[in-house]
C-alpha positions as semicolon CSV with decimal commas, in nm:
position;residue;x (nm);y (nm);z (nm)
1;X;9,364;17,738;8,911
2;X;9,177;17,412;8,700
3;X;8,863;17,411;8,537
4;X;8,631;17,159;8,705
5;X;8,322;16,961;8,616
6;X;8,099;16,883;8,893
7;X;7,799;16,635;8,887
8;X;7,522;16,857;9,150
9;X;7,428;16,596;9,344
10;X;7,690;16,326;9,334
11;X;7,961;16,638;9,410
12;X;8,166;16,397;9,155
13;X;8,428;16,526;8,985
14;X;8,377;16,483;8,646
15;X;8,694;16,614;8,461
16;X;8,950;16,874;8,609
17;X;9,245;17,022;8,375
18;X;9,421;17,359;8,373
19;X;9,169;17,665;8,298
20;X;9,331;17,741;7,953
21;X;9,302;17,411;7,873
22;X;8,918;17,414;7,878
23;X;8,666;17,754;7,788
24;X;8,335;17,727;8,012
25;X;8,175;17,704;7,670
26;X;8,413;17,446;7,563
27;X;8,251;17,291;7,914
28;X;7,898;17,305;7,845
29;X;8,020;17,137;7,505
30;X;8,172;16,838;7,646
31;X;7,839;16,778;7,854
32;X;7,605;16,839;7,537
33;X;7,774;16,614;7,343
34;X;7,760;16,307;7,619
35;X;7,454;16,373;7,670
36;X;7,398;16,559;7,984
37;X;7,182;16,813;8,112
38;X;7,419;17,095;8,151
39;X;7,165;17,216;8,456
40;X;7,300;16,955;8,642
41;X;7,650;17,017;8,689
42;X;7,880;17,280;8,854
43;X;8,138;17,444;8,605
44;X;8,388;17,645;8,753
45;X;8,770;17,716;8,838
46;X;8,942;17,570;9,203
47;X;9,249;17,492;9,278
48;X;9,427;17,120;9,299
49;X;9,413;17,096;9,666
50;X;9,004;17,167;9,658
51;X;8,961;16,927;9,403
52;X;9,145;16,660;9,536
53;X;8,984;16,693;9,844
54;X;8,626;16,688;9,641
55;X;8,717;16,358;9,494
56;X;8,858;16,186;9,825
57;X;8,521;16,289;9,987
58;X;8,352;16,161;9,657
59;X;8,553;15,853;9,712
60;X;8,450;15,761;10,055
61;X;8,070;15,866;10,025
62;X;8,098;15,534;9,729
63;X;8,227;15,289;9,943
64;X;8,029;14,999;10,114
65;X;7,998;14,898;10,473
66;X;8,190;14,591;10,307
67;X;8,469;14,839;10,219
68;X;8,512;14,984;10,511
69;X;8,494;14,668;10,690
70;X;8,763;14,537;10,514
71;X;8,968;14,830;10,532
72;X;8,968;14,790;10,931
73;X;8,977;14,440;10,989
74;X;9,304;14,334;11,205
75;X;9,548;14,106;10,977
76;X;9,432;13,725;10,965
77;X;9,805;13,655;11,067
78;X;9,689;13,774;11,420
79;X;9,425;13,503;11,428
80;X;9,654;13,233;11,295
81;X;9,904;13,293;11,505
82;X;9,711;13,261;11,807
83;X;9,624;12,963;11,656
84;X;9,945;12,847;11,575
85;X;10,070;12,916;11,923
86;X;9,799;12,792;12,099
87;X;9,698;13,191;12,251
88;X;9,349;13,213;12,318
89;X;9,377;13,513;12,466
90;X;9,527;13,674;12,087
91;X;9,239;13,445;11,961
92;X;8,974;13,614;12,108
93;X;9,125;13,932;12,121
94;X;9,101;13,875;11,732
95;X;8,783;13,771;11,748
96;X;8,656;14,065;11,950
97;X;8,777;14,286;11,743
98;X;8,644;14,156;11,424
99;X;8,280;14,204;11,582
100;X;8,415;14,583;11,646
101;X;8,464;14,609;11,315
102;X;8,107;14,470;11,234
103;X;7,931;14,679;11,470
104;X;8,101;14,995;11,338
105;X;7,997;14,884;10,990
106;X;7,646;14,742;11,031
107;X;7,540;14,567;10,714
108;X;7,361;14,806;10,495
């Protein structure tokens, strides 16, 4: 099991490490000395797999509709391809697709 640190609200992950690495008291320590309201964080003990999964969650909650866009946009190599070979059908295929994308991800 690891000792976490656990913004509240955020759910952020603020600083895991193996239990006998770090006392609960040693915790509330850490967050004194930063500065921090120790009210508003979760100290406690999990293992790996939970905290990983906590900071992938964590991870996509921060990312923008530009992020994601990006993420799931079809290569540009489709589009200039098409171009290249004179397809329009792979042109607008690209094309469609693209506004897919947008739709999914409205701007924010």
């Amino acid at each position: 099991m690891d000792r976490y640190i656990k913004h509240k609200i955020t759910k952020n992950v603020l600083l895991s490490c193996d239990e006998n690495d770090l006392s609960i008291e040693g915790a509330k320590k850490l967050l004194i000395t930063d500065g921090k309201t120790v009210a508003d964080y979760e100290i406690g003990t999990a293992t790996f797999e939970e905290i990983k999964t906590w900071n992938i969650a964590t991870s996509e909650n921060l990312k923008t509709y530009a992020d994601r866009r990006k993420a799931e946009y079809p290569p540009m190599e489709d589009y200039l391809d098409g171009i290249v070979k004179g397809d329009q059908t792979q042109i607008d295929k690209y094309i469609s697709d693209c506004l897919a994308i947008k739709e999914k991800y409205p701007k924010e």
